[in-house]
C-alpha positions in Angstrom: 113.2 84.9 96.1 117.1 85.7 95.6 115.9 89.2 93.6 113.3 90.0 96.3 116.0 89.9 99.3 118.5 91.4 96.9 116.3 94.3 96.5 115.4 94.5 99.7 119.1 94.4 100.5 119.7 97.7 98.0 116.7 99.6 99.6 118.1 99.3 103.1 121.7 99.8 102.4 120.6 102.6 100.0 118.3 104.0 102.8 121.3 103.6 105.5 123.4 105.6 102.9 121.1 108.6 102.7 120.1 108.6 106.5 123.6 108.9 107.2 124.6 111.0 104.6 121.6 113.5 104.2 121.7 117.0 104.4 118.3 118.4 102.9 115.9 121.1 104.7 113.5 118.6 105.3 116.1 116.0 107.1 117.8 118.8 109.1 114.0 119.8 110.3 113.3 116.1 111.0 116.5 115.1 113.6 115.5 118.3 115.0 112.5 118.3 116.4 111.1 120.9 113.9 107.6 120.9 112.4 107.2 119.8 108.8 103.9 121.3 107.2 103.3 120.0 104.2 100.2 120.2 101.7 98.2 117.7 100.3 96.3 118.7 96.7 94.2 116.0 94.4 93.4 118.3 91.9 90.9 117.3 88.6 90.6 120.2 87.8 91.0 119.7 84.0 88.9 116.1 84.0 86.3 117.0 86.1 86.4 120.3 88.1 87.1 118.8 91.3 89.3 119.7 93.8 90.4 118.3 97.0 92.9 119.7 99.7 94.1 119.4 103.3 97.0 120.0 105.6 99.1 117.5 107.7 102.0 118.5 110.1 104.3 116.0 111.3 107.1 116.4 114.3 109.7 113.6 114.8 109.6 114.3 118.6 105.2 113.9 119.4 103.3 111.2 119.2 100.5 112.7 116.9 100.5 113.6 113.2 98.3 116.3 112.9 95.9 116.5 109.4 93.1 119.0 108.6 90.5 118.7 106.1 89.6 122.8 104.6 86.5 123.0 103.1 87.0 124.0 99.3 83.3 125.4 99.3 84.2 128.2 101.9 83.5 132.1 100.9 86.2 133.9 101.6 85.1 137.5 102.7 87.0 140.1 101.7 86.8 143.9 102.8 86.9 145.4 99.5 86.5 143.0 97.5 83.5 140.5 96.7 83.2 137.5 98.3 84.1 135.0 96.3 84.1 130.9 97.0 87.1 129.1 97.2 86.7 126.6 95.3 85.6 129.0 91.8 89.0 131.1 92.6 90.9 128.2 92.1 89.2 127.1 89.2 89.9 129.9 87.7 93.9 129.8 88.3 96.2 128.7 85.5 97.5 124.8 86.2 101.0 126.4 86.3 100.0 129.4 89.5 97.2 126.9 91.2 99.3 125.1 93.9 100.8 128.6 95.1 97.3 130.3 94.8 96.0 127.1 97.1 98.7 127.5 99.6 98.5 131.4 100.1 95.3 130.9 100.4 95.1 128.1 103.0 97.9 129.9 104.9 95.2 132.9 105.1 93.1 130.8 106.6 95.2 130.6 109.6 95.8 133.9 109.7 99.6 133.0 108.4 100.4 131.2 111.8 101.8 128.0 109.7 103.4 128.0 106.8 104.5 124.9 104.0 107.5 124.4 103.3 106.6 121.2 101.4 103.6 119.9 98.9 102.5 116.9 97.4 100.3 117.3 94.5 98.4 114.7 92.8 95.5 113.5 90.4 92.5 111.6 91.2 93.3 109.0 88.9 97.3 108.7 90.4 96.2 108.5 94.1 93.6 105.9 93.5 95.9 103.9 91.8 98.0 104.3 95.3 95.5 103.0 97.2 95.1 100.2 94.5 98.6 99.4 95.8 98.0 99.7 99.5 95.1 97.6 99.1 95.0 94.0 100.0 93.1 92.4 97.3 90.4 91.5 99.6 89.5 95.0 100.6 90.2 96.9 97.2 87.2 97.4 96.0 86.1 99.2 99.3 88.9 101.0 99.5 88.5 102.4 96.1 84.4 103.3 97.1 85.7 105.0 100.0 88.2 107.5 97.8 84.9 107.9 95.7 82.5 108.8 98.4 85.6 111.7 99.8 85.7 113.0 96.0 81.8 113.4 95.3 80.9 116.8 96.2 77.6 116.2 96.5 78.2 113.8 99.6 77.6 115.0 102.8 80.6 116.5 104.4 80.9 114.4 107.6 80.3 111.2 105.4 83.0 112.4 102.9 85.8 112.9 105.9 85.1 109.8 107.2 85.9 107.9 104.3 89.0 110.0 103.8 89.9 109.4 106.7 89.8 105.0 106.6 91.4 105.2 103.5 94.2 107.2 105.0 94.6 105.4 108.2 94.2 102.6 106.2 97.5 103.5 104.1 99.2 104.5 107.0 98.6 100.9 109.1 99.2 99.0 105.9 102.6 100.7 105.5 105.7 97.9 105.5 108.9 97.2 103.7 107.4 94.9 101.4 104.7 97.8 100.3 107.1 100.5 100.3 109.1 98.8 97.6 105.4 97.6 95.6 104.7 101.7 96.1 107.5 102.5 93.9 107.0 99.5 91.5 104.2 100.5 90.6 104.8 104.9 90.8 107.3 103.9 87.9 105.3 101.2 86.1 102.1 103.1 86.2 103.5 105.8 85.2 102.2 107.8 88.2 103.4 111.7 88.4 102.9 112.7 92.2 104.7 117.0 91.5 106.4 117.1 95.2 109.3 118.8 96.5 110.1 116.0 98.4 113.7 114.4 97.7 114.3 110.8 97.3 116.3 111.1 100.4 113.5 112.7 102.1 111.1 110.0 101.1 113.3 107.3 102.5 114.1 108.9 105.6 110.3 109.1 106.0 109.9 105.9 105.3 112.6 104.3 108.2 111.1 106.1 110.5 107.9 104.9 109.8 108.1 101.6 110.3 109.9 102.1 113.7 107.2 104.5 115.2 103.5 104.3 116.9 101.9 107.5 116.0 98.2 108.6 116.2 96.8 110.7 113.6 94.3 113.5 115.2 91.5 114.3 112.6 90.2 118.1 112.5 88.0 120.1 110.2 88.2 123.3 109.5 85.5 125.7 111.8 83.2 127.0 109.1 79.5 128.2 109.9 76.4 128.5 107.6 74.9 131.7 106.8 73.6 134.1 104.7 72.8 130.9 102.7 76.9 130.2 102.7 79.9 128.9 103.8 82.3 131.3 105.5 84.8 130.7 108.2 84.0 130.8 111.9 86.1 133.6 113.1 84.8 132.8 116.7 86.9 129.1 116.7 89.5 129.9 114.3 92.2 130.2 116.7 91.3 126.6 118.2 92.1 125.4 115.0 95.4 127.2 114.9 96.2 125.7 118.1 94.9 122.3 117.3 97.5 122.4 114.6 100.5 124.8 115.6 100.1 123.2 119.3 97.5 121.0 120.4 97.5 121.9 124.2 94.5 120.2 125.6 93.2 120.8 128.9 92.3 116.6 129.8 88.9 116.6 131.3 87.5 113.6 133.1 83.9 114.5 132.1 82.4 115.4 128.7 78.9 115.8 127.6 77.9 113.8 125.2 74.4 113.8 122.5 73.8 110.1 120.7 71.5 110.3 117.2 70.6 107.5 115.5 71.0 108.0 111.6 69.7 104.8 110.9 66.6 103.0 110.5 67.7 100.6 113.2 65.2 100.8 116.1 66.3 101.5 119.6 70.1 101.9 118.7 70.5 105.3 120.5 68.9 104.3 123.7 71.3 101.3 123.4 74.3 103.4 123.2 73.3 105.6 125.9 73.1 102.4 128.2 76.5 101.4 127.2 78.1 104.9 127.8 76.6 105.0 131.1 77.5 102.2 132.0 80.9 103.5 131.9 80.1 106.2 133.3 80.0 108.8 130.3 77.0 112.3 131.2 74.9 111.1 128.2 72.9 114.9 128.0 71.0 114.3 125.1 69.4 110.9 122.3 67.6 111.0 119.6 67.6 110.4 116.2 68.8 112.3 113.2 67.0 113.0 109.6 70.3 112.2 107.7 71.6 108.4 107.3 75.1 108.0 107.7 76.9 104.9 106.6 80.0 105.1 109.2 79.5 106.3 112.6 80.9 109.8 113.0 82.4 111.2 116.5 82.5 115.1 116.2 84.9 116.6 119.2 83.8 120.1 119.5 86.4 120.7 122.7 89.5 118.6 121.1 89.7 116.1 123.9 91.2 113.3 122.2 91.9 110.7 124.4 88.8 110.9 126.6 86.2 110.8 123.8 88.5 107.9 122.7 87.0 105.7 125.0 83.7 106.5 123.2 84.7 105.0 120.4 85.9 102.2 121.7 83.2 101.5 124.1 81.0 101.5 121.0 83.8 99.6 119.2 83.1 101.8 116.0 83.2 105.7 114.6 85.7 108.1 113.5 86.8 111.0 115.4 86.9 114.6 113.7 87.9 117.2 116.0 85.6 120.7 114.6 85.8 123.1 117.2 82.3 124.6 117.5 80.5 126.8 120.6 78.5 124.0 121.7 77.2 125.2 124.9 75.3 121.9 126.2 77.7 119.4 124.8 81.0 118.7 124.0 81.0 115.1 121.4 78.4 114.3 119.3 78.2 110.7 118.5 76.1 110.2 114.6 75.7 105.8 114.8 75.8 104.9 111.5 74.9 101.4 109.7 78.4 100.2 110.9 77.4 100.4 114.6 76.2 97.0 116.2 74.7 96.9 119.5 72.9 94.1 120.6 71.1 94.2 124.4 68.7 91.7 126.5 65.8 93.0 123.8 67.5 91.4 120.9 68.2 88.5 122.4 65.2 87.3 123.5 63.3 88.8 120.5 65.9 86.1 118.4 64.7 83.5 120.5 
């Protein structure tokens, strides 16, 4: 017990020390307001040929961290060139060039409005052994099918997200003093290489701030649209995406129009939603039931209207939320009710009596 407060006791006086004594990029950018942009890689490449990337952009002074998932299928279309897919360029990049190749490319993506200034780049195998360590024991083994289902490229997209995103907002919920100090345990016992330009100091600074802040991380995916049998950017929405990440001005609307599918094989479940979202006074427009089957309930914001379609999650007290801007004339949330979602009305109850 005496080592555990004694270390305790180093990591706060050490983290004090920095705080107060820091004078890094990244701290100077923190205490003022600035945006840091950094970029997340898992990169097999060399085990298995997979490759997984996304963007998160954090600001001391609002109460959101931003994070979008990029599709590493996308064509990118070039005007002389040949389009190629992302994903095989990459491939094809030396180890030693492939994190500078990933973050010109991203940056092209949004038509260099952001920029990264930091990365953190990481194997499969290292990042599941962080969530290993996050993990109460009780919840491990989900946690680790979760990182599996994100990695499998064969996965349907909205199903892969989603279980990104538990097992981040898991990490981030979990995050305390007591893990903080298992994190780096284990990063050195492990043998865990995570290649970042973070500093130390950076990390702790982080790290106190954390644990003395509320923030809401906003989900997006990056626009893409199908066609000539492909995946290529939607050049109509890019610029929402931009601004969803650069700066998220919503216009707050009281209504929104909303479409309910059932993607399971549980009878009645949409018509049960819809009652529950009237009953709270949400324009239901559309029901019906969808030929995938989707494990997690899925709540895809076409307009980025956070806090409103909110309240659709928590009046169905389940789902994820993934802004994707789309021109969605009719509606403006989809709600996909996975297995996860429970809804009971008078039906069931008399049918269990």
């Amino acid at each position: 017990m005496f080592k555990k407060f004694l270390l305790l006791l180093i990591v706060a006086l050490l983290g004090t020390l920095i705080y107060f004594s820091a004078t890094s990029k990244m701290v100077k950018d923190f205490k003022e307001g600035k945006n840091i942009n950094i970029l997340f890689i898992l990169d097999d490449v060399e085990n298995n040929g997979n490759i997984k990337f996304f963007i998160a952009k954090y600001n001391s002074l609002n109460e959101y961290i931003r994070l979008s998932f990029i599709d590493e299928n996308v064509t990118i279309v070039y005007k002389t060139k040949k389009a190629r897919i992302l994903k095989d360029m990459i491939l094809e990049t030396k180890p030693e060039n492939r994190k500078e190749f990933i973050k010109s490319e991203v940056e092209k993506l949004f038509d260099n409005k952001i920029s990264f200034d930091y990365y953190v780049n990481i194997t499969e195998k290292d990042f599941k052994n962080v969530i290993e360590v996050f993990s109460k024991q009780e919840n491990l083994e989900n946690n680790l099918n979760l990182f599996d289902t994100f990695l499998r490229s064969e996965t349907d997209r909205d199903t892969c997200l989603v279980a990104a995103i538990k097992d981040l907002n898991y990490i981030y919920d979990n995050f305390n003093r007591m893990v903080f100090i298992k994190v780096i345990k284990e990063l050195y016992n492990k043998n865990i290489v995570i290649d970042t330009n973070f500093e130390f100091k950076d990390l702790f600074l982080l790290y106190s701030y954390f644990l003395n802040e509320d923030k809401t991380i906003k989900y997006a995916d990056y626009p893409t649209v199908y066609k000539r049998k492909r995946i290529e950017v939607d050049e109509n929405n890019k610029e929402k995406i931009i601004d969803f990440f650069e700066n998220d001005t919503v216009e707050y609307k009281d209504n929104v129009r909303v479409e309910v599918l059932n993607t399971t094989n549980k009878s009645r479940l949409a018509i049960k939603a819809v009652d529950k979202l009237r009953e709270d006074l949400f324009d239901v427009v559309d029901w019906g039931s969808s030929s995938k089957k989707y494990e997690f309930t899925t709540i895809i914001d076409f307009v980025n209207n956070y806090e409103k379609i909110k309240e659709i999650k928590d009046v169905l007290n389940c789902g994820e939320i993934i802004f994707r801007p789309q021109d969605r004339p009719l509606t403006d949330v989809s709600v996909l009710l996975g297995q996860d979602c429970t809804i009971y009305d008078k039906l069931d109850r008399e049918s269990d009596d």
